[in-house]
N, C-alpha and C positions, 0 to 999 in steps of 0.2 A: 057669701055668708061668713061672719065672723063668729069664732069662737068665745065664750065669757071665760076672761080667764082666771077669773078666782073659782068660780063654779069648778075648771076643769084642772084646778089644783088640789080641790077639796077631793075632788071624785077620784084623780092617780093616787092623793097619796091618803081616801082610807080604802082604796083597793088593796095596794102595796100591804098598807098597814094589817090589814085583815088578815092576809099571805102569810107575813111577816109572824103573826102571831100563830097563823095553823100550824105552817111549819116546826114553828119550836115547840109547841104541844106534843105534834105526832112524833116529833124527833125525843121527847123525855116521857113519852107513856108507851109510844109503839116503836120505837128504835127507827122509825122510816125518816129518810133526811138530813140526819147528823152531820154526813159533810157539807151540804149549802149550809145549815146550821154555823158550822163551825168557820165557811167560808165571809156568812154576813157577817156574823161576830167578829171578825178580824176588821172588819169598819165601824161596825155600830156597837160604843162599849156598853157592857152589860147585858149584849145580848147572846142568852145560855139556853140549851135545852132544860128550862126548868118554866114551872109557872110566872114568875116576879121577872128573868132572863125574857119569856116570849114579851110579857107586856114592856115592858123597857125596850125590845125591840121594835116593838107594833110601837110604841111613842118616835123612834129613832126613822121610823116606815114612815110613818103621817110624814113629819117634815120633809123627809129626804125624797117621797114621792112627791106633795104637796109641790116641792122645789123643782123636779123634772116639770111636771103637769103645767105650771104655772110657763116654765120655759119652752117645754112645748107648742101648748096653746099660741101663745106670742109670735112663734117663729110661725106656727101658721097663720094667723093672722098676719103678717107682714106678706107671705106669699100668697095668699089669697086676694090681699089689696092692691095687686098689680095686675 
């Protein structure tokens, strides 16, 4: 069975993305998380515990999951075709 790999690009990174956005929510209204916060932000700029900070992050998530997911999927599909 192979994998679709755009499907299973789309599906990591608005998982990611979703994450990416709670995270910096709870981390600028309920102080929970700050430091992953402050961790992802040190890769994906613009992204802050603040409203406009999460969404720029959740955009920075889609791709940067989308880009795992995509290589993922692949690699198993090459393993799976043997």
């Amino acid at each position: 069975m192979k994998l679709n790999v755009k499907a299973a690009g789309l599906a990591v990174g608005s998982v990611w993305a979703f994450y990416v956005i709670l995270a910096g929510l709870l981390a600028a209204y309920m102080d929970w998380g700050t430091p992953f916060v402050e961790l992802i932000g040190s890769c994906y700029i613009g992204y802050k515990a603040t409203l406009t900070g999460s969404l720029i992050g959740g955009a920075w998530g889609l791709v940067d999951g989308a880009i795992a997911g995509v290589i993922l999927a692949w690699v198993y599909n090459k393993f799976a075709s043997e």
